[in-house]
N, C-alpha and C positions, 0 to 999 in steps of 0.2 A: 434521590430517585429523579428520574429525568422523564418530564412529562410532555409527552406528546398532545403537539395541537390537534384540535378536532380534522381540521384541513387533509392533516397528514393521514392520520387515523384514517381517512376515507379515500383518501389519494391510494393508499395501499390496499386498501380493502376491492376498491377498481383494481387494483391491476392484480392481484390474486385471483380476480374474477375471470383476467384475459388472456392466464397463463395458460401454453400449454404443457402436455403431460410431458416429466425431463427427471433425470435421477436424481436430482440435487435434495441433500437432507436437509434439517430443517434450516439449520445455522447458516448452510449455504444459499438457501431459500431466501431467507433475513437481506444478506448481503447482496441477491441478486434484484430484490424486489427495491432495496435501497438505490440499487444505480440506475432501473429502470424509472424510478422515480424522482433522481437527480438528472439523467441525460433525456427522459420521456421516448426513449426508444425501447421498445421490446425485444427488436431484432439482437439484442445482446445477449439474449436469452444462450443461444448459439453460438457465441463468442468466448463465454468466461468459463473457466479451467482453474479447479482444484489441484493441490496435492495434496494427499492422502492424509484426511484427521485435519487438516491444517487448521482447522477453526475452532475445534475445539482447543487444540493447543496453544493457539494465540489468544484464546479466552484468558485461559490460564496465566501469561506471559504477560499479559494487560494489569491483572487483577495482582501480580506480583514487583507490577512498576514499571514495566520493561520501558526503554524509553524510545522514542521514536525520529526518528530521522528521514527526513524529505528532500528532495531533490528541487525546491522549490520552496519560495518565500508563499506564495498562493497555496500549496499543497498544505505547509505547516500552519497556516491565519485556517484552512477547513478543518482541521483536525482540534487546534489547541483549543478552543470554547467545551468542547464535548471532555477532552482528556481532564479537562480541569474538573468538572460537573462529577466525570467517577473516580477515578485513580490517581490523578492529579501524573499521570505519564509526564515528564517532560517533551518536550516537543523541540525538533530542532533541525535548522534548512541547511542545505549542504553551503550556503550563497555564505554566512558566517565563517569559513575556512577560505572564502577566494582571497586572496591576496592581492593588491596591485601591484603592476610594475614587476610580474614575474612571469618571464617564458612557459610559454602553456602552449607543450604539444596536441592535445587535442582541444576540448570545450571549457571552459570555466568552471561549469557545473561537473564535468566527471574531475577535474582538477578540485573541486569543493568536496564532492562525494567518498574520492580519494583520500584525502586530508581527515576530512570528518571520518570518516569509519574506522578506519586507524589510527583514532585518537579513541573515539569511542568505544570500540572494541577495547582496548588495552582496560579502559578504565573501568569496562565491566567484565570482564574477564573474572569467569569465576561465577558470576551472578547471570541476572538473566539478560539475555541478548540483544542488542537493538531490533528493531521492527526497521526496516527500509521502504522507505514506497516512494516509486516512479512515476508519477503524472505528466514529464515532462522530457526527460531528455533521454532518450536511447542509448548515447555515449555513454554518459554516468552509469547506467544499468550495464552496459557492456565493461565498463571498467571495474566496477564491482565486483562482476565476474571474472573477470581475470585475476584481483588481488585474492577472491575466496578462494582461488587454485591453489594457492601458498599460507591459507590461514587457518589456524587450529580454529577460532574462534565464528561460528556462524550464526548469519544472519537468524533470529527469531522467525520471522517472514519477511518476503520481499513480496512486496506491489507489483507489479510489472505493467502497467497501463500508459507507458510512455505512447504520444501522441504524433501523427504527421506520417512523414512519406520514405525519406531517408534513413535507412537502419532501422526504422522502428518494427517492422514485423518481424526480420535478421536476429533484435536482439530480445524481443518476446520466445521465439522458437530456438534462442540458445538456453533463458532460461528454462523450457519445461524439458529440456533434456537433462538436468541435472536435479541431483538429489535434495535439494534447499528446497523449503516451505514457501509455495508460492501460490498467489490468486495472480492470474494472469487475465487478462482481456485481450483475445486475438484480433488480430488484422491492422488496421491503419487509426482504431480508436481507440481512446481514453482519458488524458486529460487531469489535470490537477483538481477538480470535483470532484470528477470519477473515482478517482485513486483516494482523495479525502473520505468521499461516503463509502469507502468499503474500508476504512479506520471505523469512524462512525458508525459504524452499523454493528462493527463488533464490540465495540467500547460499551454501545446499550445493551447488547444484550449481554455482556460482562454484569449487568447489574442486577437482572430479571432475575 
């Protein structure tokens, strides 16, 4: 069991206090009140986008091993202390797949992410499905999507909170047009916390 500090407990209990009224049920609730209390902005209230069920089926996908994949050495160091605590998820950054001293038409990181999912996917193929989460590069998340167009095998959820000014909002709004399990944070924010606490937010309450 994973026990929350008092800090926290009250950090939360404030911002339950200052929400206002929004659809979000309870699981997305969890998740929203986690990143308001990781980035201390509320205005994200307004930002973050479900798809359908998503949380409760990544409950599930948690509690069954799924393993997780980040697009960032900082995304994976947020998530792996929690993943260990419930499910023992393996945790794993796309930056392990870069190779040096090899031609890379776009970023590193989507050349990582590339590499890793197509290694990962194969290996669970059959079982249950990586988790993807984006705190970091909008290319990577774009390329993702372009291999999931040719792949039986689909992501568990994808993060989409890649961060900054270039593509980043372009490849937010290509993933909600598609049918993959996504938590999305719209506009020009989100960040490798951001995308870690909303792992973390469902990993505890995977244990409740």
């Amino acid at each position: 069991m994973v026990k929350d500090h008092p800090i926290f407990l009250e950090s939360i209990k404030f911002i339950k206090s200052k929400l206002t009224k929004n659809n979000f049920n309870c699981l997305e609730s969890k998740v929203l009140e986690r990143l308001i209390h990781t980035s201390g902005d509320f205005q994200i209230q307004g930002l973050l986008e479900f798809s359908k069920n998503v949380c409760e089926r990544t409950l599930e996908s948690l509690k069954l091993g799924a393993p997780i994949l980040t697009d960032t050495d900082m995304a994976a160091a947020a998530i792996r202390t929690m993943a260990n605590k419930c499910h023992n998820n393996r945790v794993f950054s796309a930056k392990n797949w870069i190779v040096d001293n090899v031609e890379i038409k776009s970023t590193k990181t989507a050349y990582g992410i590339e590499h890793a999912w197509l290694e990962l996917s194969k290996k669970y193929y059959g079982k249950i499905s990586p988790i993807v989460v984006f705190g970091s590069s909008p290319t990577a998340l774009e390329r993702l999507l372009d291999i999931l167009e040719d792949c039986d095998n689909k992501p568990s959820l994808i993060v989409g909170m890649p961060v900054g000014f270039i593509g980043v909002e372009k490849s937010k709004k290509r993933l909600l047009t598609t049918d993959f399990p996504y938590i999305v944070m719209g506009s020009t924010r989100g960040g490798a916390a951001m995308a870690g606490a909303t792992i973390n937010a469902l990993l505890r309450e995977s244990i409740l």
